[in-house]
KEZALUM-590233 format. One record per residue (C-alpha): residue number from 1; x, y, z. Coordinates in pm, 1 decimal. Example, Ala and Ser with C-alpha at 12.3 -4.5 7.8 and 13.67 -1.06 7.14 Angstrom:
ATOM  resi         X         Y         Z
ATOM     1    1230.0    -450.0     780.0
ATOM     2    1367.0    -106.0     714.0
//
This chain:
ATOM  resi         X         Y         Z
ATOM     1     898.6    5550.0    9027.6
ATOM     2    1056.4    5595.7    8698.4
ATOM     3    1223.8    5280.1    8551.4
ATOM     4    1569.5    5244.0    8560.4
ATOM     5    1862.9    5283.7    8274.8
ATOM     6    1894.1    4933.9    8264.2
ATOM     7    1508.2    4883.4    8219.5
ATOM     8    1481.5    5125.7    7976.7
ATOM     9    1753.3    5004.8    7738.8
ATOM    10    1526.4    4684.7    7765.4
ATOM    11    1184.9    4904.3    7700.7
ATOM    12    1111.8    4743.9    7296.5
ATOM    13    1198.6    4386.8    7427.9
ATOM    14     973.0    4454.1    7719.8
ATOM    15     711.2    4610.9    7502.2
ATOM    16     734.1    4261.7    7319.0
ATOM    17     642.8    4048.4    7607.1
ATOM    18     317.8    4342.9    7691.4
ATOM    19     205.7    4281.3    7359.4
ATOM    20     233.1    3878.9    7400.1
ATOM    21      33.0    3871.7    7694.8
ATOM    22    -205.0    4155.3    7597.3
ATOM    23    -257.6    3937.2    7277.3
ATOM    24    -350.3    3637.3    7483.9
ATOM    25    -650.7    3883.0    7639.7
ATOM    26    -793.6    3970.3    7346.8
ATOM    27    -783.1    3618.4    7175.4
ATOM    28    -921.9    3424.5    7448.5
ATOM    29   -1218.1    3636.2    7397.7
ATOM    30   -1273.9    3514.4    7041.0
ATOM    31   -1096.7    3194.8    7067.0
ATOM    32   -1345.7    2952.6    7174.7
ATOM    33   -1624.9    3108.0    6914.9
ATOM    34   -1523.5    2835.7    6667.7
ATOM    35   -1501.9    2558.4    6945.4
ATOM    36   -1848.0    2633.9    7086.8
ATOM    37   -1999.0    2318.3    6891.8
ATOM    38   -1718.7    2087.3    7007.4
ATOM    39   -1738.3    2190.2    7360.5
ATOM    40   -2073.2    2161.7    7354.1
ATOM    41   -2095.0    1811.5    7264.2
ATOM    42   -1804.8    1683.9    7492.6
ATOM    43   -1948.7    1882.7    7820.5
ATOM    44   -2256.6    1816.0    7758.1
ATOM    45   -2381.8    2164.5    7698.2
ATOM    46   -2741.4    2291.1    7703.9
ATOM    47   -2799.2    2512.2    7422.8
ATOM    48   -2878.1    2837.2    7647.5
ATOM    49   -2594.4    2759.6    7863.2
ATOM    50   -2363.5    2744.4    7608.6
ATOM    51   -2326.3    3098.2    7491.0
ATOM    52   -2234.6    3164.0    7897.3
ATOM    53   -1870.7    3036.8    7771.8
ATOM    54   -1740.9    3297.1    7634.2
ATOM    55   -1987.9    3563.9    7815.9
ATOM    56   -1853.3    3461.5    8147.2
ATOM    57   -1503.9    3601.8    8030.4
ATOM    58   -1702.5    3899.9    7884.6
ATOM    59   -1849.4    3953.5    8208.2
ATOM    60   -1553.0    3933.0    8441.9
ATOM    61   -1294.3    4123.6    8244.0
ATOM    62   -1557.7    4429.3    8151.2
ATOM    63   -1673.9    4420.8    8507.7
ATOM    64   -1282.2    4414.6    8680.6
ATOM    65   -1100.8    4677.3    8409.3
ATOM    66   -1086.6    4966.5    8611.9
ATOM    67   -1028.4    4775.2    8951.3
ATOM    68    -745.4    4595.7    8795.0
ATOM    69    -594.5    4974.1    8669.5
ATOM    70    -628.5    5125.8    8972.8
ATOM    71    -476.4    4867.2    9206.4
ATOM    72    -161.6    4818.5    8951.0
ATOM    73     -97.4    5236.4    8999.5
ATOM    74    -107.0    5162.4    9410.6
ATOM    75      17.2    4812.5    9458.5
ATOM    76     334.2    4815.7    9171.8
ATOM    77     231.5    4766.7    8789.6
ATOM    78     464.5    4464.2    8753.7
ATOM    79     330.9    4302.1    9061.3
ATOM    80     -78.4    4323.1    8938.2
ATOM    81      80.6    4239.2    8613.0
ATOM    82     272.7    3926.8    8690.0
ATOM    83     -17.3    3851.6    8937.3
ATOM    84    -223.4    3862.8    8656.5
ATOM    85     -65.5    3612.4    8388.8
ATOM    86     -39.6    3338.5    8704.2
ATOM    87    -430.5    3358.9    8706.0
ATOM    88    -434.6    3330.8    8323.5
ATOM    89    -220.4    2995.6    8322.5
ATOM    90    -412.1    2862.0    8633.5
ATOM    91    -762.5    2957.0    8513.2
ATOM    92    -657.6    2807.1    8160.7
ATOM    93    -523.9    2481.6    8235.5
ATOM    94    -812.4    2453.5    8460.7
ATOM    95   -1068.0    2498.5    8188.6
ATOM    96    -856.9    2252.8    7934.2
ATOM    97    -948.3    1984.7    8218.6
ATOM    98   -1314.2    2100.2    8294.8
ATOM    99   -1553.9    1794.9    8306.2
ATOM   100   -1870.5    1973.0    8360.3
ATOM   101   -2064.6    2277.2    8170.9
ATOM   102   -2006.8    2470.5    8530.2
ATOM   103   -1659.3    2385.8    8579.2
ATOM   104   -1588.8    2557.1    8240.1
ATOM   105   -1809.3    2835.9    8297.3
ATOM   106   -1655.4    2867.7    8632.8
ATOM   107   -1256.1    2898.8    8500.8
ATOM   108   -1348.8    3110.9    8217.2
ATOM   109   -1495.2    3337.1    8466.6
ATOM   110   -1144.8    3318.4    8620.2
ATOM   111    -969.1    3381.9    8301.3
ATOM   112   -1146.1    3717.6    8242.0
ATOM   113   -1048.5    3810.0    8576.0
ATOM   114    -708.6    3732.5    8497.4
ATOM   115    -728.1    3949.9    8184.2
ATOM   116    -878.7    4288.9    8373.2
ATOM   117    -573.3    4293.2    8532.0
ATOM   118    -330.8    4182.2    8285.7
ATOM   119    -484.3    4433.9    8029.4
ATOM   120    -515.9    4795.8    8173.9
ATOM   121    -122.9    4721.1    8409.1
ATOM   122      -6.8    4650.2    8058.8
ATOM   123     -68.0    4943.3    7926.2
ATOM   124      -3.3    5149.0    8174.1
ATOM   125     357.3    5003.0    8219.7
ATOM   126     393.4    5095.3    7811.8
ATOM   127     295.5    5407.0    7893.7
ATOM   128     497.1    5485.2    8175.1
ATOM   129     789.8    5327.1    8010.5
ATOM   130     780.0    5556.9    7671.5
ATOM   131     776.5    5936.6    7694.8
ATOM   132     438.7    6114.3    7511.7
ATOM   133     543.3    6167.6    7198.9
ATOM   134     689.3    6022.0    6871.7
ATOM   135     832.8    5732.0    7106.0
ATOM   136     547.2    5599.6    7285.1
ATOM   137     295.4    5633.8    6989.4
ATOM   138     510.3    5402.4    6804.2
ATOM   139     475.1    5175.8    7109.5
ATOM   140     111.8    5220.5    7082.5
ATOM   141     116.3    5139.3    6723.5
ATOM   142     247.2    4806.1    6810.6
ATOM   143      54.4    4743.7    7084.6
ATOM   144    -279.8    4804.4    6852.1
ATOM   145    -134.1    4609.6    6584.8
ATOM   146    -117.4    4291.0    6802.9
ATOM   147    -425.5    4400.8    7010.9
ATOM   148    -635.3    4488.3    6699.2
ATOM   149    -522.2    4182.5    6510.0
ATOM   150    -594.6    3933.5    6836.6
ATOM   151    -969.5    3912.6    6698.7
ATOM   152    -927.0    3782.9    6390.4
ATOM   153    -623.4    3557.1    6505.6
ATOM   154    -858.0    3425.6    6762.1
ATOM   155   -1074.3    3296.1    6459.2
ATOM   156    -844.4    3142.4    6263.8
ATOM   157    -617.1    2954.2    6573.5
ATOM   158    -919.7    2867.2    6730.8
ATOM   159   -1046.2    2690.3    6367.6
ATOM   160    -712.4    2527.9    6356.4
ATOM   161    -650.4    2382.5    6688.9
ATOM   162    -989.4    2239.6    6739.4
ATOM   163    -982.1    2044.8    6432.1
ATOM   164    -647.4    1929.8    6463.9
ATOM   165    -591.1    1860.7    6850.5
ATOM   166    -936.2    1936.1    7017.6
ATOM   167   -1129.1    2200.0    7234.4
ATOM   168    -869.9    2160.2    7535.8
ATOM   169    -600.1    2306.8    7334.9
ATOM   170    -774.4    2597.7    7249.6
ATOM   171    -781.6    2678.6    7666.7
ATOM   172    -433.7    2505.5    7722.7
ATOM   173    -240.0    2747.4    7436.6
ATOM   174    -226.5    3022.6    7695.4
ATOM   175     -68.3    2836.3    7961.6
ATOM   176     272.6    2868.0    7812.5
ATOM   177     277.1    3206.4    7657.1
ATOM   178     162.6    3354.5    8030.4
ATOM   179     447.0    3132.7    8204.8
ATOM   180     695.6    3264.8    7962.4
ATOM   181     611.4    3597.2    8037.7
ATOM   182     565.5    3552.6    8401.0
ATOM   183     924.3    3465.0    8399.8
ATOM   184    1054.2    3717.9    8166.8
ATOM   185     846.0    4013.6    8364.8
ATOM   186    1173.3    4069.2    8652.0
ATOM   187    1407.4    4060.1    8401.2
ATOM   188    1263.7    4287.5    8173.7
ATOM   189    1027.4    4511.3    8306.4
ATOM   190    1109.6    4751.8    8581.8
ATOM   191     853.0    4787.2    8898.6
ATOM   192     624.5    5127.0    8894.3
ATOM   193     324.8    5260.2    9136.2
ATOM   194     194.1    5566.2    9218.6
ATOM   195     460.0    5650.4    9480.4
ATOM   196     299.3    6030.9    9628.2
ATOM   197       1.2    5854.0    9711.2
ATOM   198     -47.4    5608.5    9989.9
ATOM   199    -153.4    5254.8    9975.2
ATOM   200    -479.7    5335.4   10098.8
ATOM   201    -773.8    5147.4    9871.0
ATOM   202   -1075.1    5268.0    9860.5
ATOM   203   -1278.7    4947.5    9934.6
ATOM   204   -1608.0    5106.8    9902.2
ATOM   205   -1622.3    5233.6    9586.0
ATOM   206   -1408.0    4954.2    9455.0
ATOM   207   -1682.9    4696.6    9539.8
ATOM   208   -1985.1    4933.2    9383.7
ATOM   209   -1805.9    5009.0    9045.8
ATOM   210   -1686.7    4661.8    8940.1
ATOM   211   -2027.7    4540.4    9107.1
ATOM   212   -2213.5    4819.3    8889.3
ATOM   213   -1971.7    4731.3    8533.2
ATOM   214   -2055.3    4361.6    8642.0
ATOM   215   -2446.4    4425.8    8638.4
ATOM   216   -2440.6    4659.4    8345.7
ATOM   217   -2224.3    4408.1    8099.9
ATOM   218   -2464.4    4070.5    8213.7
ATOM   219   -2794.1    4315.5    8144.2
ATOM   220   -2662.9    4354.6    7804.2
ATOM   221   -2553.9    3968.6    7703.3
ATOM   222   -2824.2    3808.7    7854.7
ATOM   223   -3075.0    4099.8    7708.1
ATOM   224   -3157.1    3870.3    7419.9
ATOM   225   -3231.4    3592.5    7568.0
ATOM   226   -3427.1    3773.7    7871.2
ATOM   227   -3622.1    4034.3    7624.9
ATOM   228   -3501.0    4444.2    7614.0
ATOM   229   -3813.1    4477.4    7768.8
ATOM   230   -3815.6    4236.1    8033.1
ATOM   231   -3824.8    4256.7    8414.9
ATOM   232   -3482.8    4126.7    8460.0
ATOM   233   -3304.9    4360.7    8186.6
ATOM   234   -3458.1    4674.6    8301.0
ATOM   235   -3441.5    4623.4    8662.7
ATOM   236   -3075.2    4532.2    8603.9
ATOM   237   -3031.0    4817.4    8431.3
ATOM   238   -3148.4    5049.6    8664.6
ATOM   239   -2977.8    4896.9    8976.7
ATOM   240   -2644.7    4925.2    8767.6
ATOM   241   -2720.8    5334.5    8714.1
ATOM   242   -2823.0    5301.0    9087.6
ATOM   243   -2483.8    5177.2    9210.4
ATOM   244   -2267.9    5427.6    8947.1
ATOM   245   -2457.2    5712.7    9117.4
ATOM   246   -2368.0    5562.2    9466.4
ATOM   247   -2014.1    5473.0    9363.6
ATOM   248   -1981.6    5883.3    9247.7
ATOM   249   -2158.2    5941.7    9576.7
ATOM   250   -1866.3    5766.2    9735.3
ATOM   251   -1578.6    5887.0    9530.3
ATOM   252   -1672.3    6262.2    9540.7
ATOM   253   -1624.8    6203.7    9977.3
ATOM   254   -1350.8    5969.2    9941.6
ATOM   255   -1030.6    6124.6   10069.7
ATOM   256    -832.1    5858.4    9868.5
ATOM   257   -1095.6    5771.7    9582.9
ATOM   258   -1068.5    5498.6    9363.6
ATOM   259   -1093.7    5689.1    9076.6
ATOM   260   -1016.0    6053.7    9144.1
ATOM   261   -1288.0    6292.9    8899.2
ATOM   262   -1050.2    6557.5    8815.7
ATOM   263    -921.3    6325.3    8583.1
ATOM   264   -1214.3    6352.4    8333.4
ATOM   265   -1116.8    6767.6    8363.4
ATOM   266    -864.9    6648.5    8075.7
ATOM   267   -1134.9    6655.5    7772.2
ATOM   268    -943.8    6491.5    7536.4
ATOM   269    -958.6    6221.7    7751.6
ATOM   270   -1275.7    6189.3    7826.1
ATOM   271   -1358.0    6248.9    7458.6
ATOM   272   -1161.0    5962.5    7370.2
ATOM   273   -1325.0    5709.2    7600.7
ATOM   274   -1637.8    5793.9    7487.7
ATOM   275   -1528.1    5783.3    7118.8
ATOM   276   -1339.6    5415.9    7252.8
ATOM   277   -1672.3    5331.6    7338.2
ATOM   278   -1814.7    5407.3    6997.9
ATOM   279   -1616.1    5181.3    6837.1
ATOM   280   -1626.2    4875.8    7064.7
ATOM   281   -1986.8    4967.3    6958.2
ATOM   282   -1943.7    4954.4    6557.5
ATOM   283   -1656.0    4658.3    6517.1
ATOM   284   -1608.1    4408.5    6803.1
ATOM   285   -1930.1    4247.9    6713.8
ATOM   286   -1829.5    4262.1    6310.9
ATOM   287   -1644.9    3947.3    6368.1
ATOM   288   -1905.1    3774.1    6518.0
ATOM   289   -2134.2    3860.8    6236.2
ATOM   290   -1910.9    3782.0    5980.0
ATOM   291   -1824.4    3425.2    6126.3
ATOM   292   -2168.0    3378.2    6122.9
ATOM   293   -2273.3    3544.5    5768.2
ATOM   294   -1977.6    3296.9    5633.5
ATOM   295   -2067.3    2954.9    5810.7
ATOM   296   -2411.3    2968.4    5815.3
ATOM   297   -2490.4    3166.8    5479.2
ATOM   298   -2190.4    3094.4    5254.1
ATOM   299   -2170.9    2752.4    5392.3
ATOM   300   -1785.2    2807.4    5532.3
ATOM   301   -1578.4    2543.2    5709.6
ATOM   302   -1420.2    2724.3    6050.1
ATOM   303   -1067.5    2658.1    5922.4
ATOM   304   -1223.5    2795.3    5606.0
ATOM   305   -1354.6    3096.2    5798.6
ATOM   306   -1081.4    3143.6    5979.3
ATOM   307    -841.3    3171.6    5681.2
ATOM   308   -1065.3    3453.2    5540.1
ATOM   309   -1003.1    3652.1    5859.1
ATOM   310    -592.5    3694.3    5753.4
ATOM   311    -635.6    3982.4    5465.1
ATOM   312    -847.9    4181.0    5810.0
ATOM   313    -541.6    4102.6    6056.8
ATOM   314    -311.6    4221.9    5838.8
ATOM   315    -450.4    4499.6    5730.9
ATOM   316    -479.6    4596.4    6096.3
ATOM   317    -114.1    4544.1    6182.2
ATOM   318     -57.7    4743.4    5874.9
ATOM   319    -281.5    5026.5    5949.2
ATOM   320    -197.5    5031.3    6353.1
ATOM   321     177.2    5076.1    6257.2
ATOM   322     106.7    5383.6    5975.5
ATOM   323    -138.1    5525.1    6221.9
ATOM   324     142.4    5595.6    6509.7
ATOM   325     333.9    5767.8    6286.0
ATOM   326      42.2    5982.3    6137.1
ATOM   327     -60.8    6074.5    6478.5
ATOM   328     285.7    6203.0    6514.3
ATOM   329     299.7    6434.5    6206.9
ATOM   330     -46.5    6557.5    6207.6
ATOM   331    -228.3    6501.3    6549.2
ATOM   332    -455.9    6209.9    6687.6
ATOM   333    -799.7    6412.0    6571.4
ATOM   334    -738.2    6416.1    6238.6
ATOM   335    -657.4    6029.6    6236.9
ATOM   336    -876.8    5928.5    6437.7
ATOM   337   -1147.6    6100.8    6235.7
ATOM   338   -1009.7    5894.1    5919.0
ATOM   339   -1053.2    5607.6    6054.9
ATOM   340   -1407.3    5634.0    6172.8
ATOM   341   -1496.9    5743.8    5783.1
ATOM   342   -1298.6    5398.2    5688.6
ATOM   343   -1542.6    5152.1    5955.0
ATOM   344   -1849.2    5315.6    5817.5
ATOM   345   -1759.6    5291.7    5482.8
ATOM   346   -1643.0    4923.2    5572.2
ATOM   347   -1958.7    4830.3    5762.9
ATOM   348   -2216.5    5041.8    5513.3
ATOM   349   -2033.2    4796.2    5224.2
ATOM   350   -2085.2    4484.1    5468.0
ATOM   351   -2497.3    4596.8    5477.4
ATOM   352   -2512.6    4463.2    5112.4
ATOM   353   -2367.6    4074.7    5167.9
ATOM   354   -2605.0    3858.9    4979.4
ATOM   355   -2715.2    3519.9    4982.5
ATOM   356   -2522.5    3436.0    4665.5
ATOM   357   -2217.3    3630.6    4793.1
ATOM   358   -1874.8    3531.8    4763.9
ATOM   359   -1516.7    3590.6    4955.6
ATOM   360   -1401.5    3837.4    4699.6
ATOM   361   -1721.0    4039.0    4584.9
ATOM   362   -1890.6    4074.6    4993.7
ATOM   363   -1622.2    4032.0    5258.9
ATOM   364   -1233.7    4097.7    5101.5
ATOM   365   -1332.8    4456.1    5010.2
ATOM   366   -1535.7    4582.0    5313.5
ATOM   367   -1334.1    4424.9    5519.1
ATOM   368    -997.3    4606.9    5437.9
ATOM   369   -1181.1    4967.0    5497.2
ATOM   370   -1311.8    4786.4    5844.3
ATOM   371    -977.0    4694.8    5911.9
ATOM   372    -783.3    4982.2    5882.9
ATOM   373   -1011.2    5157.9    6049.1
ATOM   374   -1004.3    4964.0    6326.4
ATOM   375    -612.5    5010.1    6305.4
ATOM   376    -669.9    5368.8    6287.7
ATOM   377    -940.9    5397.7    6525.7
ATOM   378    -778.1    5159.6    6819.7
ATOM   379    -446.1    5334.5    6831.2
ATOM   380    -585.3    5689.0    6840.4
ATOM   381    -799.5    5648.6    7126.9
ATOM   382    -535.4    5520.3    7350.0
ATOM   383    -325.7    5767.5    7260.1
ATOM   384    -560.2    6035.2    7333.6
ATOM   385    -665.6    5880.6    7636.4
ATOM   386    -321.3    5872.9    7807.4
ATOM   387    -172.6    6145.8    7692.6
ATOM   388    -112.4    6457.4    7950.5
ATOM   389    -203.5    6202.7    8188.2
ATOM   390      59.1    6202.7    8493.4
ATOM   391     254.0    5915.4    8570.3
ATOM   392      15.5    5835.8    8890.6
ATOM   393    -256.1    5774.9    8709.0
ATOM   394    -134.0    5588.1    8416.4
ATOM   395    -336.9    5286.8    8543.5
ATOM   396    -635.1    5455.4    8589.4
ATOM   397    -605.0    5621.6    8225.8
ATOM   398    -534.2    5262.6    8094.9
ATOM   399    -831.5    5119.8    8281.8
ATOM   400   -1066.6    5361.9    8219.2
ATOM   401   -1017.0    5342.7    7792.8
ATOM   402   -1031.1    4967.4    7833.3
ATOM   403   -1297.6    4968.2    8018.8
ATOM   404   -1493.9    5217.1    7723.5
ATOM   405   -1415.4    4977.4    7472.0
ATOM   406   -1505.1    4653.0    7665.4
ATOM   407   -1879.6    4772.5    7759.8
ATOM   408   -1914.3    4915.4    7402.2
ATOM   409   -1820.3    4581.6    7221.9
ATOM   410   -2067.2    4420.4    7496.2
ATOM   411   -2334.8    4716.5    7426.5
ATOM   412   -2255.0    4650.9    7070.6
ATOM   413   -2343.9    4325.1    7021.5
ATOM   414   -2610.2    4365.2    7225.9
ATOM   415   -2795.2    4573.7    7037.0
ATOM   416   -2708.8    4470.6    6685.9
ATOM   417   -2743.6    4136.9    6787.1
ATOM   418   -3134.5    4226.9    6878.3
ATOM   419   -3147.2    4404.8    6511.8
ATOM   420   -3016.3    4121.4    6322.0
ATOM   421   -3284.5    3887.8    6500.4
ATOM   422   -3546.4    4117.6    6512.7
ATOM   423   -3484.2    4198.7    6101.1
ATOM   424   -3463.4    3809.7    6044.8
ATOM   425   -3819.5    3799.9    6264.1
ATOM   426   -3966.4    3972.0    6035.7
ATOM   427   -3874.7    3825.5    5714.4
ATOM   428   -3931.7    3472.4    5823.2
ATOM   429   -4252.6    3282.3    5734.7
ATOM   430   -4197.7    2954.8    5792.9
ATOM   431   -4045.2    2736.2    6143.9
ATOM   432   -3692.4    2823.0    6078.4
ATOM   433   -3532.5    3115.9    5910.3
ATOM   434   -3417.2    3110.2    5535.3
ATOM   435   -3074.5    3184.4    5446.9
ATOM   436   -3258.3    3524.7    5304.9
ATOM   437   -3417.5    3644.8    5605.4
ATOM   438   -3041.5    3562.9    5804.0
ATOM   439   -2869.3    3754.1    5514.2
ATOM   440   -3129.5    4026.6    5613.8
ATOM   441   -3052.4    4050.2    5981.3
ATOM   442   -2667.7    4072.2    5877.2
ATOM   443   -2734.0    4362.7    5681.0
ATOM   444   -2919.2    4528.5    5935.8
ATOM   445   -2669.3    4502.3    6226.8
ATOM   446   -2383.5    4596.1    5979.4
ATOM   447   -2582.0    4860.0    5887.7
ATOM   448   -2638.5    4969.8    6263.2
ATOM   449   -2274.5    4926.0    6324.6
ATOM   450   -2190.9    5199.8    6089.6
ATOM   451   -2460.6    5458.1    6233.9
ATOM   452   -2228.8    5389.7    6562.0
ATOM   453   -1930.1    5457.9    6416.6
ATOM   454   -2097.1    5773.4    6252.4
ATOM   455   -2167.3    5890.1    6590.9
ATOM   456   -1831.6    5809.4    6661.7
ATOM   457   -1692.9    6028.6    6401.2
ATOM   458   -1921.0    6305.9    6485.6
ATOM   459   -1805.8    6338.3    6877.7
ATOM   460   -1445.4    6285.6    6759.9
ATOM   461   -1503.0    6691.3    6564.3
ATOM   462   -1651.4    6785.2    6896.5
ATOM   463   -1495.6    6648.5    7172.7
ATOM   464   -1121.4    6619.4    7117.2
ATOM   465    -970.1    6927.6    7174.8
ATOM   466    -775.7    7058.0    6829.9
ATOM   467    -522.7    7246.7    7075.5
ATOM   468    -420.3    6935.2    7234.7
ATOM   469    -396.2    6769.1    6908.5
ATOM   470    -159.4    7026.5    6745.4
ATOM   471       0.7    7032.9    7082.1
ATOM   472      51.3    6653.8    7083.3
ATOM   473     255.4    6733.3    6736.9
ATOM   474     462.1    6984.2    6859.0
ATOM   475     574.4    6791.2    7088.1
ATOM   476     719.4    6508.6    6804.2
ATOM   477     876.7    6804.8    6665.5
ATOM   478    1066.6    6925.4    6958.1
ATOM   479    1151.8    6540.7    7014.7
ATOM   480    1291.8    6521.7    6661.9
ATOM   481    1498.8    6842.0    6741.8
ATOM   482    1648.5    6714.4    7038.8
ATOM   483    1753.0    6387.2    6907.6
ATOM   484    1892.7    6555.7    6550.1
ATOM   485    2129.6    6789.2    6785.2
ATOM   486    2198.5    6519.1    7032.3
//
């Protein structure tokens, strides 16, 4: 169901209210970093508990991406959508009140639920709404600007609010935003679904793929904690690859599948999510260890800390918007291959903070490369990844690259979290560890994050087709035509 003429002359205001709530997901993810002290003192928190407050959300929205895309494409993408932002403002207002360490956990679990099915119908309704080409990778541009940016905003509001008004506020800010948009959503967004297909859902392999997403993404949080090596990560491990094999089991008999494999026949496609991946790999955890390199090395306030975070956000509004254009003239491979170069040269510059560091000479610099890579690299992939993709399975598409980036940030920090610790191990001679031997760790998961994004950078050469590249540029062209003889 295409949208209407009346929707479509509303399509940028529309894309506005997307971006809001999509920029609501991705800040409630880093949001509460700066408040985990507070909380912790008003609830009561016990210190291994504590971290569960922001990897409940983690859990629940990388677990419920691809369910979330899938049902938007059968049941109506406004419907999931608005259904989605409800859950948001209930879950949030809920957690503002929490009295308890569970009741928190408990609503924030809710709120990434919320967010795997505002996320991947908000895309897909952005995608189904602008036309591949020139017209919907400026949408995209905008939509990685605010998405990209949502990180390092999270930082900074979060720093802000909890000094000034508490922890509760920094729950309770999304309860308006997703009302407003709740209420905006009839008036401005037209109602789309995969209308050749039946409503049939594919309960089966719904229940093993979010259950095996679910597994895999609380293996790799809790793998620090547990041990890499321990009995709980690898036998959660392996029953997560044991219930992706039985969900393809499932989907290759399905009549109706959840998530149909001649999809991933499009290589660009699947190039791109596992390029997405790559870099949820290399950057989402870069703000974590930069908070951390700042506050607990440099000796940084969190409003302090949170300030040093606007040059980044910028920079990635800035290099989201110039990206959508450059994707137009010359092709998402070459772009996207740019800004892979720009995170490893941002995160190889980040592997030399020091102990005696400052703003200007260790984070300002490596952190604008990061940036607009990030900018570049964000915006690319979701191009790539819905592009030639029909209308029907716009929500999959959107799913599916979410999805890639959400289990490579969690995979990310996962792994460079065990470096840092492991490098910090190491160097450490006495009870606690010297601002040195953190320093040391730093370097080593920045350093680890660029080897990622390396990787990243190689598969983009290999896996994204050229043809479909050029192709994606001819198309612009043709566009241009038309509109400069219209």
């Amino acid at each position: 169901m295409a949208p209407t003429e009346d929707f479509q002359e509303k399509r940028w205001l529309a894309l506005i209210l997307l971006c809001s709530a999509q920029f609501v997901v991705v800040l409630d993810a880093s949001i509460v970093n700066v408040a985990l002290p507070s909380i912790g003192k008003a609830l009561d928190f016990s210190q291994e508990n504590l971290p569960w407050v922001v990897n409940a959300y983690v859990l629940t929205f990388g677990g419920f991406l691809l369910l979330g895309g899938r049902t938007a494409d059968l049941l109506g993408r406004r419907r999931v959508f608005m259904a989605g932002l409800l859950l948001v403002a209930v879950a949030s207002l809920f957690a503002g009140f929490a009295a308890t360490e569970g009741q928190l956990i408990a609503a924030r679990a809710a709120q990434g639920l919320g967010a795997a099915i505002i996320s991947p119908a908000a895309l897909s309704i952005v995608t189904t709404t602008f036309k591949d080409g020139a017209e919907r990778n400026k949408a995209l541009g905008v939509w990685g600007a605010v998405a990209g940016s949502g990180g390092a905003a999270g930082v900074l509001l979060g720093g802000v609010l909890t000094d000034g008004l508490g922890w509760e506020w920094v729950l309770w800010v999304n309860v308006p935003v997703a009302l407003i948009a709740f209420a905006l959503s009839p008036r401005l967004i037209a109602e789309s679904r995969a209308e050749a297909q039946t409503r049939a859902f594919d309960i089966a392999g719904a229940v093993t793929v979010t259950a095996a997403l679910s597994i895999l993404v609380y293996a790799l949080v809790d793998a620090n904690d547990a041990g890499w090596g321990s009995s709980q990560t690898i036998g959660l491990i392996a029953l997560s690859i044991l219930l992706m094999a039985s969900f393809v089991a499932i989907e290759l008999r399905s009549a109706k599948p959840l998530v149909p494999f001649s999809i991933f026949r499009i290589r660009t496609l699947t190039g791109a999510n596992v390029v997405g991946l790559l870099v949820g790999a290399s950057l989402f955890s870069m703000f974590f260890f930069i908070s951390l390199y700042m506050q607990q090395v440099l000796g940084y306030s969190a409003i302090h800390a949170g300030l040093s975070y606007l040059p980044l956000a910028l920079v990635i509004m800035a290099s989201a918007g110039i990206a959508s254009q450059l994707v137009t003239k010359l092709g998402y491979k070459p772009v996207l291959a740019a800004g892979l170069l720009f995170i490893v040269i941002g995160l190889t510059w980040f592997s030399r903070v020091s102990v005696g560091g400052s703003f200007t000479t260790d984070i300002l610099g490596p952190s604008l490369f990061a940036a607009a890579g990030l900018g570049f690299s964000f915006v690319t992939t979701t191009i790539a990844a819905v592009s030639g993709v029909e209308e029907n399975e716009a929500g999959l598409a959107s799913g599916l690259i979410n999805t890639s980036q959400q289990i490579g940030g969690a995979l990310g920090l996962a792994v460079l979290s065990a470096v840092a610790i492991s490098r910090t191990n190491d160097v450490t001679t006495g009870a606690s560890p010297s601002l040195s031997g953190l320093t040391e760790g730093f370097q080593a998961a920045f350093l680890g994050g660029a080897a990622f994004a390396l990787l990243g950078f190689v598969l983009t050469l290999v896996l994204i087709r050229g043809s479909d590249s050029r192709a994606h540029v001819a198309l612009g062209k043709e566009e241009a035509a038309d509109a400069a003889s219209a």
